[in-house]
Structures are given as C-alpha cells and as structure tokens.
Phi, psi and omega in degrees: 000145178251176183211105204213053185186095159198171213234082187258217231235020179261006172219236195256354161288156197244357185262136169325158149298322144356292164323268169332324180272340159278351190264301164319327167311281199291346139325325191060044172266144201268341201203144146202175199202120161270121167239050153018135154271094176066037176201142186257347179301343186281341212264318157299004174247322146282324184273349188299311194309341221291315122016257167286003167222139196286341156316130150288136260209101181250122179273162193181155153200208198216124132287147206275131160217194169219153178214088190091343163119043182208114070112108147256104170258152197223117171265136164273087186275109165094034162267156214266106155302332163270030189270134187270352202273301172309343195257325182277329170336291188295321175321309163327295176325295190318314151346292209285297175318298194306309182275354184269291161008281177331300167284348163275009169276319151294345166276323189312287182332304214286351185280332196095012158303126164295350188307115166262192169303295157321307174343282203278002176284313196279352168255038169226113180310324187245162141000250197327111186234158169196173204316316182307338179258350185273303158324306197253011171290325183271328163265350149305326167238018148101011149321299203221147170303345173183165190316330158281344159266348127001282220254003151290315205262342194221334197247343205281196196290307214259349167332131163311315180271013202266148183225116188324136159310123200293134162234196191259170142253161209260052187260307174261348149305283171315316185294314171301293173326304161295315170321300205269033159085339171276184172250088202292127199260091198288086197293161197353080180303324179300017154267339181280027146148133138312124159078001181288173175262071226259040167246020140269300179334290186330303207263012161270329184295330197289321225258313186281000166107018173267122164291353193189184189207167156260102190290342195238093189272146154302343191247008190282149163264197165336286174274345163297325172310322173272004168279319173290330186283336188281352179266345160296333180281348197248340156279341189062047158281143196259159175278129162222198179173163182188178193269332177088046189295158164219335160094232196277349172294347187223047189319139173102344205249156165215138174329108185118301223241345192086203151255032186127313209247344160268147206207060223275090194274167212277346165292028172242025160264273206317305184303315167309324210255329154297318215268338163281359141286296171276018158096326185171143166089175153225000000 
C-alpha cells in the first residue's frame, strides 16, 4: 500500500518529517509522499530518512487554487525539492498568508480579542502559520473552549474573523508543478462540493494540465471511491489517494489506513510514475 497525502508540522500536521517516515515504516507502507501546505521545508528532512527506512520517501507538498468559485487543492507529486524557481514561487505564497494572517488578527482585535500576531506565531513550529495555529492561539487566551470552537465561532470558511485567500488558478498550479519536475494532482475532489458534477469538471481541470486526481481518500465513502476510480478509467486519468495524516490535528486518520478502511494500492506508483513520463494523462 501507498500513501500519498500527509501533513507534518512544517504546515499544518504535528508530527517531524522524521516521525512520519518512521511512523510509514513501521505501517509496512510501500511508498509515502509528504504534502506539505505551500511549502517544500519539511522535505530534507523527510528524504534524510530515505536511508533508515525501506519505505519510499516521495517528495511532494499541496497548493491552494480557486475554482468555480470554490477551494481546489492540487497536490504536487515527485517535485524537485532543490528547484530555486519553485522555491521563490512558494516564498511568494508565504508572502501573500503572512498579510492575509495579518489581516484576521485584525478583525479578531477588531471583535474585542486581546489575541496578537506573537500569539498565533508562537503555537506554530515553523515559518509557515495558519488557521490551526491561529485555533489554539485563541484558546491559550481563553477566547474559545478548543480548537473546534475556534474555528466555529471565530476562524472558520463563514466565521466573522476569517479572510478569504489570495489563490492560484489551477492553470498556473499544474504549470508550477510540472516546471519543478512534478505531477500535479486533484486532491479528494469529493471535498469540493455535495451534488458537484465532476464528469464535467474533471476534463476541464485535464485540459488545464492536471494529470491526475485522488480516487482513493481517508474520507471516502464506498461509493465515492468507485465513482472517482471509474472516472479516472473513462478520462484515462492517473489515480493517486492518502490519508490526509495530520497527526493530532486531525484525531482518527492514521497513515496508510485512514480511518481503517483505506487501502491505496501500490500499482498507483507506477500509473503515477507513467503519466509523469508522458507530461500529462496515462
């Protein structure tokens, strides 16, 4: 089994890049791939491991896009971690969070919260802060009883502090991504929307350079799993899926496995691993 969606603390996940390539070891997972949110640091540190463990170490991380007027995330799978083009790119991103950050401490403030910026900096290991740090920051100064009522009451998509995200499109996601050597990826399109239509969707995102989607999720049901896999077979798209680990941010999912039940087969390396040989499709 492969795993090809987690989160360590270098975004928004709580487990070391380290951690993780040991936690996937002792899983008997055959392939795993760190997907960072809009950041490649975790990744020397993640590939250090490659060495001490017989799992494979896939480098990768996850971008923000809009689509349709809604939230698209695209994972960048089998990207070049020393790419310097790709790397002032996410500098940007980072740019662009730091003033949208800024600005919900000001609506926060602006609410009657004592919370400040050092606040929400300081329950974040790395660079990179976001809403999850911004949640316990607001319960460290007795705003909200925990991190889910945080993000009802102050942080969450319809919360009074919450501020929308400059994002990409994914026209220009799939392009970074392929430019840095990778295979840009749709992540758990069955997150985008109840009742969406994605045998429309789909081949406009293929037309926009994504080679490929996750047929296989932590969060799927039954049937969403054979709808994504039977739609992949009829664009002649490649498959990938993960659990979408978080370590404690995300209590239930475990690496490999979900919430018990997923099970992500190791012949989606390969189909992956095609279709980023011919440039897009398989």
């Amino acid at each position: 089994m492969i795993d090809f969606h987690c989160h360590s603390f270098f975004s928004d996940g709580t487990d070391t890049p380290e951690d993780l390539a040991h936690l996937a070891n002792e899983a008997g997972l055959d392939a795993l791939a760190l997907t960072d949110h809009d950041t490649m640091d975790g990744l020397p540190r993640f590939l250090g491991q490659q060495p001490r463990v017989t799992t494979r170490l896939v480098p990768g991380l996850e971008l923000s896009c809009r689509f349709l007027g809604r939230s698209l995330h695209v994972l960048g799978l089998f990207v070049n971690p020393l790419d310097t083009a790709f790397q002032a790119r996410l500098e940007g991103l980072r740019q662009r969070r730091e003033d949208r950050n800024l600005r919900m401490v000001e609506k926060l403030q602006a609410m009657g919260l004592t919370i400040t910026w050092d606040q929400v900096q300081a329950q974040a290991q790395t660079a990179l802060v976001g809403r999850p740090h911004f949640a316990k920051a607001l319960v460290a100064c007795g705003a909200a009883s925990s991190s889910q009522e945080a993000f009802l009451r102050f942080v969450g998509d319809h919360a009074p502090g919450y501020v929308e995200r400059e994002e990409l499109e994914p026209e220009v996601a799939s392009r970074w991504i392929w430019e840095a050597g990778g295979i840009p990826v749709v992540a758990h399109p069955g997150r985008f929307g109840r009742g969406f239509i994605w045998d429309e969707a789909m081949p406009v995102l293929r037309k926009a350079g994504m080679a490929g989607f996750e047929a296989f999720y932590g969060g799927y049901s039954p049937s969403e799993e054979t709808y994504f896999n039977g739609l992949a077979a009829r664009l002649g798209m490649a498959r990938s899926g993960g659990s979408d680990y978080h370590g404690a941010n995300k209590p239930g999912l475990r690496l490999g496995v979900g919430r018990g039940n997923l099970k992500v087969p190791f012949e989606l390396l390969a189909e992956l691993e095609k279709a980023k040989q011919q440039g897009i499709g398989i």
